[in-house]
Gaussian input, Z-matrix of N, CA and C with variables (Angstrom, degrees):
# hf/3-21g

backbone

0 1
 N
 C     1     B1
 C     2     B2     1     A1
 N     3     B3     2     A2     1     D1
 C     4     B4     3     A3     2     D2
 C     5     B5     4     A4     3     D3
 N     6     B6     5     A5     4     D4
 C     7     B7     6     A6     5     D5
 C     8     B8     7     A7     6     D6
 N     9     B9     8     A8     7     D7
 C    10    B10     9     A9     8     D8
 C    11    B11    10    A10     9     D9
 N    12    B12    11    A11    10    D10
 C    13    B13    12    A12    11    D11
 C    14    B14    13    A13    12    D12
 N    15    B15    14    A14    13    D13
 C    16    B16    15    A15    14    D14
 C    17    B17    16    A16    15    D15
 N    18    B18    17    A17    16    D16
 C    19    B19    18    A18    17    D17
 C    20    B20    19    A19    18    D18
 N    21    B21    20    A20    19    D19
 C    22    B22    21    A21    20    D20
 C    23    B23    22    A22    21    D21
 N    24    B24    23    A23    22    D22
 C    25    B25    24    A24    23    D23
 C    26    B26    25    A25    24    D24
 N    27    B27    26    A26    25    D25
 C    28    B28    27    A27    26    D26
 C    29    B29    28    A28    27    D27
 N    30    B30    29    A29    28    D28
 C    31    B31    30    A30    29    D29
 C    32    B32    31    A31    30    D30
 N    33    B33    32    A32    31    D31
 C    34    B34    33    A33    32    D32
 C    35    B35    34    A34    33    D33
 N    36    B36    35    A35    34    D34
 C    37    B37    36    A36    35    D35
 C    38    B38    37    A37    36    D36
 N    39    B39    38    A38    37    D37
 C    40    B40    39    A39    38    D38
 C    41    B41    40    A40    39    D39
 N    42    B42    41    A41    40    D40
 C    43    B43    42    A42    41    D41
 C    44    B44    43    A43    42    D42
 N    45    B45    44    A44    43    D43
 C    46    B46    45    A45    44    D44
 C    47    B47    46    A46    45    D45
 N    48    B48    47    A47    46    D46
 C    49    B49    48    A48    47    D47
 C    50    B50    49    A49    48    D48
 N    51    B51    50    A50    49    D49
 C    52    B52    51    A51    50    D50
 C    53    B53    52    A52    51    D51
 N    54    B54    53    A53    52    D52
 C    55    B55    54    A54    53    D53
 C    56    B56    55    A55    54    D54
 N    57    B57    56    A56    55    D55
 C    58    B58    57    A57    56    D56
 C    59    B59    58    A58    57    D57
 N    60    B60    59    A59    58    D58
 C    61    B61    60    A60    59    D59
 C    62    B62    61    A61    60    D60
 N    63    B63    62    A62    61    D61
 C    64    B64    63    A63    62    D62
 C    65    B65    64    A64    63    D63
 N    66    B66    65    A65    64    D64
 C    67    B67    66    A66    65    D65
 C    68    B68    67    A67    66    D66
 N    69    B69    68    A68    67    D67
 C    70    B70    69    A69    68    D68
 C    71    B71    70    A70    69    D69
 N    72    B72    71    A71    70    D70
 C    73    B73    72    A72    71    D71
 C    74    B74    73    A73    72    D72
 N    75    B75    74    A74    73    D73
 C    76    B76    75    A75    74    D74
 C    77    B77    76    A76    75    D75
 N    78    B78    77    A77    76    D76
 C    79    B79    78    A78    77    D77
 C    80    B80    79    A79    78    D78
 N    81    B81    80    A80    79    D79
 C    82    B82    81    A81    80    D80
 C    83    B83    82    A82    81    D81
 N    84    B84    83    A83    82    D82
 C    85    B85    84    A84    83    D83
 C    86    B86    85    A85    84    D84
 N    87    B87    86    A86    85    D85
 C    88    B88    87    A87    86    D86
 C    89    B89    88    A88    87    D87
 N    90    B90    89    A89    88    D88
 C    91    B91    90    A90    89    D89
 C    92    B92    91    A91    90    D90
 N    93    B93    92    A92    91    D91
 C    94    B94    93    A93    92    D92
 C    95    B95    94    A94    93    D93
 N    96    B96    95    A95    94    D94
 C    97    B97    96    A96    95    D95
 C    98    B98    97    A97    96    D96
 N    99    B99    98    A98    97    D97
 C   100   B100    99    A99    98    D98
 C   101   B101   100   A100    99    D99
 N   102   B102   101   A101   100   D100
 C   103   B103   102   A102   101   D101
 C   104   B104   103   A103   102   D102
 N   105   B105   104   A104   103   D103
 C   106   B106   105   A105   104   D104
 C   107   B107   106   A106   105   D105
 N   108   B108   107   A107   106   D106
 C   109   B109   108   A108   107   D107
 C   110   B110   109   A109   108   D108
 N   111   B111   110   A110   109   D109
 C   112   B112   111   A111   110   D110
 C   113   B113   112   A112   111   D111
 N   114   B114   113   A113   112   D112
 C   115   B115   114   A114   113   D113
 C   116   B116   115   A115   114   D114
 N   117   B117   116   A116   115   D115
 C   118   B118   117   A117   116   D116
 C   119   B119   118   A118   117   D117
 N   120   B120   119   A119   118   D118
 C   121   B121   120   A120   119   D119
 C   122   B122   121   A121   120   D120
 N   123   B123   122   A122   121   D121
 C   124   B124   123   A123   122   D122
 C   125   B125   124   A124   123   D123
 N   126   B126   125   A125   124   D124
 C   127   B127   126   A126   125   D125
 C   128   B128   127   A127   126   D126
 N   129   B129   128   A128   127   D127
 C   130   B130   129   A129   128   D128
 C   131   B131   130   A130   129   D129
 N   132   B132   131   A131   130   D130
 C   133   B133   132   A132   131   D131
 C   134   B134   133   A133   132   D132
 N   135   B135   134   A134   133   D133
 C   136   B136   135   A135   134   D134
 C   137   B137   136   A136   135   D135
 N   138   B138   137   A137   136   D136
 C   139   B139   138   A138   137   D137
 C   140   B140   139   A139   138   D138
 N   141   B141   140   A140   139   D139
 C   142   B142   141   A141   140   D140
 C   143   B143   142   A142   141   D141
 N   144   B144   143   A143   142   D142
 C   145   B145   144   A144   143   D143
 C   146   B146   145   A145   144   D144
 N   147   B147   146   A146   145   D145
 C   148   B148   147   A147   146   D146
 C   149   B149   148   A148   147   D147
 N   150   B150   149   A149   148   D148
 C   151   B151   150   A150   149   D149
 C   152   B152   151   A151   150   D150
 N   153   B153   152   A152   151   D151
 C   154   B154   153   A153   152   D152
 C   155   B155   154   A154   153   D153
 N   156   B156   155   A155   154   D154
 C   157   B157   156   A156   155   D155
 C   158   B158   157   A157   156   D156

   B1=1.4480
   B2=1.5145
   B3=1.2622
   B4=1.8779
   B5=1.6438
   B6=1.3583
   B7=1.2478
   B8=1.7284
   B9=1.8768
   B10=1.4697
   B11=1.7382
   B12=0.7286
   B13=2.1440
   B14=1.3818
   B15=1.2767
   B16=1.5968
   B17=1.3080
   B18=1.8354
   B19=1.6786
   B20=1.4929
   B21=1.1873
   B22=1.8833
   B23=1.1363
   B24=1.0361
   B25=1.0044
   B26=1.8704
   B27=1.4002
   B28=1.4107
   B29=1.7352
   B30=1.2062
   B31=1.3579
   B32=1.8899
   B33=1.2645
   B34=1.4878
   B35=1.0715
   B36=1.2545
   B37=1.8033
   B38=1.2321
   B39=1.5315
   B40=1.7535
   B41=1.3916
   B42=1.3495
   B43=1.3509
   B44=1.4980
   B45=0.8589
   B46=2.1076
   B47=1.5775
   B48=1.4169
   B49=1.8645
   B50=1.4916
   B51=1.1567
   B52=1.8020
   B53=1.7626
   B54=0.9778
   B55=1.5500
   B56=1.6469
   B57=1.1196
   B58=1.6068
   B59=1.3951
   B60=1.2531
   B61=1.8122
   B62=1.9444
   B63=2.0654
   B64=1.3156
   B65=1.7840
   B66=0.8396
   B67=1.3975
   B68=1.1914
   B69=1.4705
   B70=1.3594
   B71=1.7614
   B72=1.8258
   B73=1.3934
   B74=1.3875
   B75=1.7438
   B76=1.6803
   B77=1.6627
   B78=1.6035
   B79=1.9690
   B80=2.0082
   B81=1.4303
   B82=1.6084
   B83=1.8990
   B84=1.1125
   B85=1.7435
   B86=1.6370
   B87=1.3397
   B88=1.6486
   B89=1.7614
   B90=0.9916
   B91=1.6583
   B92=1.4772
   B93=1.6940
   B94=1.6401
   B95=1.5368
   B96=2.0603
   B97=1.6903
   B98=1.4263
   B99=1.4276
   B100=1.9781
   B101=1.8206
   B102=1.0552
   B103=1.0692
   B104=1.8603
   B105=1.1571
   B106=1.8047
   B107=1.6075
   B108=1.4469
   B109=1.4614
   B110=1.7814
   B111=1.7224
   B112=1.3210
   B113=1.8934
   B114=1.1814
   B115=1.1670
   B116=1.6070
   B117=1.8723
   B118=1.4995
   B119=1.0413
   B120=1.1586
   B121=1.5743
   B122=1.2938
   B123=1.8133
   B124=1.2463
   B125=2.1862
   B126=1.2460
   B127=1.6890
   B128=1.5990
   B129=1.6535
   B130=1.1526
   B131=1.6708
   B132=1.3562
   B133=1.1046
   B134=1.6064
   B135=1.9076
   B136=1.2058
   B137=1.4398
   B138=1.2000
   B139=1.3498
   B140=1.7216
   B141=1.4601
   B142=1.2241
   B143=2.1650
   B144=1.4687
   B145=1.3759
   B146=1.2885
   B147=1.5318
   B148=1.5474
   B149=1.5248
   B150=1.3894
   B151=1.5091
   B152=1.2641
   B153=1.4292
   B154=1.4612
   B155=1.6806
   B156=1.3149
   B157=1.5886
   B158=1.1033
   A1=108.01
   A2=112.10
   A3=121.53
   A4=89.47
   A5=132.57
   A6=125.34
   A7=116.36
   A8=90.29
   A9=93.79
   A10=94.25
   A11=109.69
   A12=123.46
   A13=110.09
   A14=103.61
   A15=129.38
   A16=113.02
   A17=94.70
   A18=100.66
   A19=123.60
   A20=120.35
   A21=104.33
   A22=95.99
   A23=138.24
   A24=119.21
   A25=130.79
   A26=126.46
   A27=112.57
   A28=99.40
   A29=136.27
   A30=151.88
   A31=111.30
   A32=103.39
   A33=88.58
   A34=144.50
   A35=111.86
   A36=133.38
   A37=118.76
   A38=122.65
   A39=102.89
   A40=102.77
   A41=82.81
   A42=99.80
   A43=124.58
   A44=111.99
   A45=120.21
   A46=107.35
   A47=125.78
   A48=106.92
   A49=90.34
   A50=87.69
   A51=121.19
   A52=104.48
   A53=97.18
   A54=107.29
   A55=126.64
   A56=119.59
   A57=129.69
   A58=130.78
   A59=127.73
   A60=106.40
   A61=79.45
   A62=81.88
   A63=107.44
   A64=109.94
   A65=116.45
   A66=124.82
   A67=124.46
   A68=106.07
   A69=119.30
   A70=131.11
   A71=121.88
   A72=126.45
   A73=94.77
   A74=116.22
   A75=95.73
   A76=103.18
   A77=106.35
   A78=89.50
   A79=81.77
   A80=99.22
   A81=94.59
   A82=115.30
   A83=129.14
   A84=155.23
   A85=101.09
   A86=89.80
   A87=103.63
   A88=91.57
   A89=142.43
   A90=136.58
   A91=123.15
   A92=99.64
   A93=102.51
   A94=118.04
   A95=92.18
   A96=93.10
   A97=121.70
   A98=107.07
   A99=104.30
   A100=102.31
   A101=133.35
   A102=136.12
   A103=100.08
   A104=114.18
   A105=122.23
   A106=84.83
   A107=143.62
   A108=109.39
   A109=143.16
   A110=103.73
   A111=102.61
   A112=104.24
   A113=111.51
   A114=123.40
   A115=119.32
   A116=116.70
   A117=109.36
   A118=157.02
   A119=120.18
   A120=118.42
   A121=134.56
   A122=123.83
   A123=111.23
   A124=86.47
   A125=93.74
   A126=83.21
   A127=109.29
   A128=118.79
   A129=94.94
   A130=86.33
   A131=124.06
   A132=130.69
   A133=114.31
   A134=115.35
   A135=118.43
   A136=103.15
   A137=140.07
   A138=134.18
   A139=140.22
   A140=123.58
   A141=108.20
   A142=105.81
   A143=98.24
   A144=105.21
   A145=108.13
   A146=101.61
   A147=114.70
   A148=121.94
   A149=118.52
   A150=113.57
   A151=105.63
   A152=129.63
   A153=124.92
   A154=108.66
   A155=100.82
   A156=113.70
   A157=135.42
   D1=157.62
   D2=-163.26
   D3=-138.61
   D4=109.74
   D5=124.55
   D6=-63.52
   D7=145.09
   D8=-168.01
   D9=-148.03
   D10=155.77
   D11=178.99
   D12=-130.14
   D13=165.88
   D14=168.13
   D15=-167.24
   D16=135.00
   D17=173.73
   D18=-53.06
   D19=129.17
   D20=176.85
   D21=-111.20
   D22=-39.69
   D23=170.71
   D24=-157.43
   D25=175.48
   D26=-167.30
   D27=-122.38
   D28=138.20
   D29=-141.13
   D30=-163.94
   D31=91.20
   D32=-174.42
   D33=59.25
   D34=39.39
   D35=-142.43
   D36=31.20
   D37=25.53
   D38=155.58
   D39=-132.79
   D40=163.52
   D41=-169.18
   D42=-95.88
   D43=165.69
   D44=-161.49
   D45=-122.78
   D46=82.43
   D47=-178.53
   D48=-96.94
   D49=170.33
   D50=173.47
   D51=-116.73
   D52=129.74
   D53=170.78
   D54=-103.01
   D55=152.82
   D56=171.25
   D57=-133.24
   D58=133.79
   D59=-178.19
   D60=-129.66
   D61=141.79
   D62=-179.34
   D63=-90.48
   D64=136.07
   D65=-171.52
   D66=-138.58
   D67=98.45
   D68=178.47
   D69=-22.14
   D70=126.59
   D71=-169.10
   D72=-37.71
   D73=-52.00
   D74=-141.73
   D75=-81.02
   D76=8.36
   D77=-160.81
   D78=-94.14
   D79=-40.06
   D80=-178.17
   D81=-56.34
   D82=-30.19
   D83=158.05
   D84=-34.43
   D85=-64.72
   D86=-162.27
   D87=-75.18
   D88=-31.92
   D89=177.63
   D90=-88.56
   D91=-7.45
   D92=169.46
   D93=69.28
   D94=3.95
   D95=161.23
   D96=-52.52
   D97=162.24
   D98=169.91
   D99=-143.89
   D100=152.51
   D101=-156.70
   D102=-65.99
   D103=155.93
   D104=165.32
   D105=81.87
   D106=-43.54
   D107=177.90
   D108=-56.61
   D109=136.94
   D110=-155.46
   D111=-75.38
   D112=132.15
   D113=164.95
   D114=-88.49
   D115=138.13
   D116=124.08
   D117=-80.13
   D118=148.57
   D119=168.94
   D120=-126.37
   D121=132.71
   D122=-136.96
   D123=-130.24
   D124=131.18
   D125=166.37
   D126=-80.26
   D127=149.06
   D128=159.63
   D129=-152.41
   D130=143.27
   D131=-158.53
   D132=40.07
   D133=-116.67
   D134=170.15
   D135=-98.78
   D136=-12.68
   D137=172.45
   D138=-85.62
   D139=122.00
   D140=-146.98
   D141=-111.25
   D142=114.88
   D143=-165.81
   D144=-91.25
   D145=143.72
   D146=-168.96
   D147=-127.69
   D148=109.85
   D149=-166.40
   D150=-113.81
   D151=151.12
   D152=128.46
   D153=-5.67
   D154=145.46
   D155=155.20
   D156=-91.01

């Protein structure tokens, strides 16, 4: 997996990215994700969990 960013935009000299993490066909396959469904995301300690909505 690849977390990855981009500036969107600049605001009063700081800046605003948006983030993405790439996630391999077979782990998305094996979870019966499909593209456009909304996910959560939950901190819990240092690890960050991601469900269906």
């Amino acid at each position: 997996m690849r977390l990855l960013s981009q500036t969107s935009r600049e605001y009063k000299g700081k800046e605003y990215k948006k983030f993405w993490i790439i996630i391999p066909n077979k782990l998305i396959e094996k979870l019966g994700w499909k593209t456009s469904e909304n996910l959560e995301g939950e901190v819990k300690g240092d690890k960050l969990i991601i469900e269906k909505d």
